[in-house]
LUMFIPA-756518 format. One record per residue (C-alpha): residue number from 1; residue in one letter; x, y, z. Coordinates in steps of 0.05 Angstrom, whole numbers. Example, Ala and Ser with C-alpha at 12.3 -4.5 7.8 and 13.67 -1.06 7.14 Angstrom:
@nr: 1 rest: A east: 246 north: -90 up: 156 .
@nr: 2 rest: S east: 273 north: -21 up: 143 .
***
This chain:
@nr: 1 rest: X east: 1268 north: 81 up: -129 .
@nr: 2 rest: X east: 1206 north: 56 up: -166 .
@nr: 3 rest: X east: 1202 north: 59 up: -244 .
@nr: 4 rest: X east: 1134 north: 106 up: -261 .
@nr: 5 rest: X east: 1097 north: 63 up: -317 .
@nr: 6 rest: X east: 1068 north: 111 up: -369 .
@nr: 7 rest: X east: 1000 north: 131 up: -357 .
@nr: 8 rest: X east: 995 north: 134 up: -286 .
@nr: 9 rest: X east: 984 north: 205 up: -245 .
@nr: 10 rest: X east: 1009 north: 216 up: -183 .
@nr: 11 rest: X east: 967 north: 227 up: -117 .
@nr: 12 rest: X east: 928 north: 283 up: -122 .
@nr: 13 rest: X east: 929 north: 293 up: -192 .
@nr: 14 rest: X east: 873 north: 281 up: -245 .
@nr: 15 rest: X east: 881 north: 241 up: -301 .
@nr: 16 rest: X east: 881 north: 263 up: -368 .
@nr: 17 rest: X east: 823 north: 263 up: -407 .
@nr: 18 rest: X east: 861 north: 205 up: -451 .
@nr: 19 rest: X east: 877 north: 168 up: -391 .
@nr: 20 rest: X east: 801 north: 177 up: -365 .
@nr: 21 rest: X east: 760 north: 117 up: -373 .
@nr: 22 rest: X east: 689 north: 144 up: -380 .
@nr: 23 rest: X east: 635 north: 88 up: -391 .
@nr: 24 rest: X east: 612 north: 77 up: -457 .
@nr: 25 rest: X east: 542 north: 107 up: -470 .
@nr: 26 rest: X east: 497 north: 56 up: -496 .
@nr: 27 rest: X east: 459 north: 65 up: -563 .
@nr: 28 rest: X east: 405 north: 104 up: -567 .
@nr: 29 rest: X east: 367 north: 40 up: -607 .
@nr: 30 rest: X east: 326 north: 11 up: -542 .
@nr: 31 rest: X east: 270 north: -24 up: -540 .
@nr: 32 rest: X east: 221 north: 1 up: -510 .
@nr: 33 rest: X east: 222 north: -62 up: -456 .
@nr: 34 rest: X east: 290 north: -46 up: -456 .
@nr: 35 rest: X east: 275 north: 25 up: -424 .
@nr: 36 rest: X east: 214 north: 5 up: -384 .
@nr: 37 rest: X east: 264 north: -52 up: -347 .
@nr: 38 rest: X east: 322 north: 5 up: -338 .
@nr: 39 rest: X east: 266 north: 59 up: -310 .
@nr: 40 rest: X east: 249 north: 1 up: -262 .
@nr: 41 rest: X east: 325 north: -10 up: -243 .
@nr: 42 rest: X east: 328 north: 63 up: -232 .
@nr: 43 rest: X east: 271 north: 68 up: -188 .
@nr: 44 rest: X east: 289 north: 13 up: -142 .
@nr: 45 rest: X east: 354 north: 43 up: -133 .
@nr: 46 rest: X east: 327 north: 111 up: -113 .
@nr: 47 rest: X east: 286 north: 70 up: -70 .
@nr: 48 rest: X east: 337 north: 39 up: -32 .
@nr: 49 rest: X east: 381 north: 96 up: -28 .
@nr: 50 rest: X east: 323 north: 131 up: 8 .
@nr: 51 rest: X east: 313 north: 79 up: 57 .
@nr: 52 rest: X east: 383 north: 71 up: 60 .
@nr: 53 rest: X east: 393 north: 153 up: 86 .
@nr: 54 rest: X east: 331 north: 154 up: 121 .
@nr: 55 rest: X east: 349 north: 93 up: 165 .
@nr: 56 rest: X east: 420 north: 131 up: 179 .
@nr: 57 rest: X east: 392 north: 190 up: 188 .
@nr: 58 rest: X east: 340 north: 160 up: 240 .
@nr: 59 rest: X east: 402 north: 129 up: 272 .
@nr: 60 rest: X east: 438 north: 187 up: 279 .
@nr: 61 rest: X east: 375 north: 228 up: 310 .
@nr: 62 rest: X east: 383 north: 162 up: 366 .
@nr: 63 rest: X east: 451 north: 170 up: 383 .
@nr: 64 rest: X east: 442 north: 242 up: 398 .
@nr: 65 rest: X east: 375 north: 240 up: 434 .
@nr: 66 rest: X east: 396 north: 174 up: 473 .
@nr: 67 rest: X east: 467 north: 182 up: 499 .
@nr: 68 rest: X east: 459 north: 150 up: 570 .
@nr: 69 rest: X east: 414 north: 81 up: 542 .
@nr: 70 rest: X east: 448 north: 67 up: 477 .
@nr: 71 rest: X east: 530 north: 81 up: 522 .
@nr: 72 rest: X east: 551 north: 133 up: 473 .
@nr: 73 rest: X east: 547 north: 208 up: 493 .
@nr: 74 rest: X east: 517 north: 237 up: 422 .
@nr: 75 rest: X east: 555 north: 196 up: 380 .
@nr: 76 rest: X east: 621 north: 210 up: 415 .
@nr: 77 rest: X east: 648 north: 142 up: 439 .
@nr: 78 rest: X east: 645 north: 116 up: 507 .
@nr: 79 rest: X east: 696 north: 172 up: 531 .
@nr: 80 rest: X east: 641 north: 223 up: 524 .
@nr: 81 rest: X east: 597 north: 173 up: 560 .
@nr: 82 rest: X east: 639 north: 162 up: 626 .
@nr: 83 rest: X east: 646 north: 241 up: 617 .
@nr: 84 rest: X east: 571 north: 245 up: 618 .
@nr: 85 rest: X east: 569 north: 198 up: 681 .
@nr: 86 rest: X east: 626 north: 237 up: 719 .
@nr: 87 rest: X east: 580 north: 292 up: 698 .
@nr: 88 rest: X east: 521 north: 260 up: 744 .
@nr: 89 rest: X east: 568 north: 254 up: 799 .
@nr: 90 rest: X east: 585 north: 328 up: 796 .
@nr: 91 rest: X east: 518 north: 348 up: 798 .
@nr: 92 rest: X east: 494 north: 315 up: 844 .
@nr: 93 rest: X east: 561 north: 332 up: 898 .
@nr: 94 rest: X east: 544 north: 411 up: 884 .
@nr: 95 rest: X east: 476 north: 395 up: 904 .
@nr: 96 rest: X east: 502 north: 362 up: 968 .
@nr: 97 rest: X east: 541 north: 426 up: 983 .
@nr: 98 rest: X east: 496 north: 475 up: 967 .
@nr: 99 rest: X east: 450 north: 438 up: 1015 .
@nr: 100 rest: X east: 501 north: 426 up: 1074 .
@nr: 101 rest: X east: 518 north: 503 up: 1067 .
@nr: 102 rest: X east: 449 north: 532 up: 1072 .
@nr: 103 rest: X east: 437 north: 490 up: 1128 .
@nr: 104 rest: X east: 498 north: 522 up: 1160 .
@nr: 105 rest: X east: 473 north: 593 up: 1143 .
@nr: 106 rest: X east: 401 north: 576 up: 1173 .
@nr: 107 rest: X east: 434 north: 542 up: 1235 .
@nr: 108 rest: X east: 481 north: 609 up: 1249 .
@nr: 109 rest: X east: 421 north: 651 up: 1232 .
@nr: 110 rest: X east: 381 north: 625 up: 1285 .
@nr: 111 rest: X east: 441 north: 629 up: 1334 .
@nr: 112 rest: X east: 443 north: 706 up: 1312 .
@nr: 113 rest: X east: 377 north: 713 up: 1329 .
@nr: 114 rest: X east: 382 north: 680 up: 1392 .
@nr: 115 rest: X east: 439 north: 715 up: 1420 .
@nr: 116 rest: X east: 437 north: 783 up: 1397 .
@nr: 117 rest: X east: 361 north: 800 up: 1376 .
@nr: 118 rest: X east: 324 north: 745 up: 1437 .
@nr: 119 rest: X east: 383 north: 751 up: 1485 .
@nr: 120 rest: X east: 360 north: 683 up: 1507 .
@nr: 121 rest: X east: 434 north: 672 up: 1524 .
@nr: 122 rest: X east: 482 north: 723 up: 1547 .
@nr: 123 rest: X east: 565 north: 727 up: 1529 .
@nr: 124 rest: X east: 585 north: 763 up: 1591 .
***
């Protein structure tokens, strides 16, 4: 069994507030260069950290509107993506059957017609 070392919490557990190691604030005696130059740090990091979630967000928007071109099914993985192509499959087989069947129905409707309204041909 490991030995605990002092000072150490256990997963899931906060440290102390001894233990915490909170960053030192720095003094309030800056130049004003000092602040202009950190303002400028600051900005460019909001900056990037825009770009940064606009350019993941834009990607994100892609993957969902563009399953079939980019091979992922919105961002699922390529199992949604052969699910969306058995999909096509499907569709397009129910279409073949729907078609074969109304043929059938017009074909026995005009057989209908023929024998019992037309008598054209007579079933003795």
């Amino acid at each position: 069994m490991a030995k605990r070392t002092r000072g150490t919490t256990r997963p899931g557990q906060r440290p102390s507030k001894a233990q915490s190691s909170a960053p030192a604030r720095p003094s309030a005696n800056l130049s004003r260069d000092e602040e202009a130059r950190a303002a400028e740090i600051e900005s460019q990091i909001v900056a990037r950290e825009r770009t940064v979630e606009s350019d993941r967000d834009r990607a994100r928007a892609r993957a969902k509107a563009e399953p079939v071109r980019s091979g992922r099914a919105g961002g699922q993985g390529l199992l949604a993506a052969r699910a969306a192509a058995e999909y096509n499959y499907v569709v397009r087989d129910v279409r073949r059957i729907l078609y074969v069947g109304g043929a059938v129905a017009a074909i026995l409707a005009v057989i209908f017609d023929l024998v019992d309204v037309v008598r054209v041909i007579t079933i003795s």
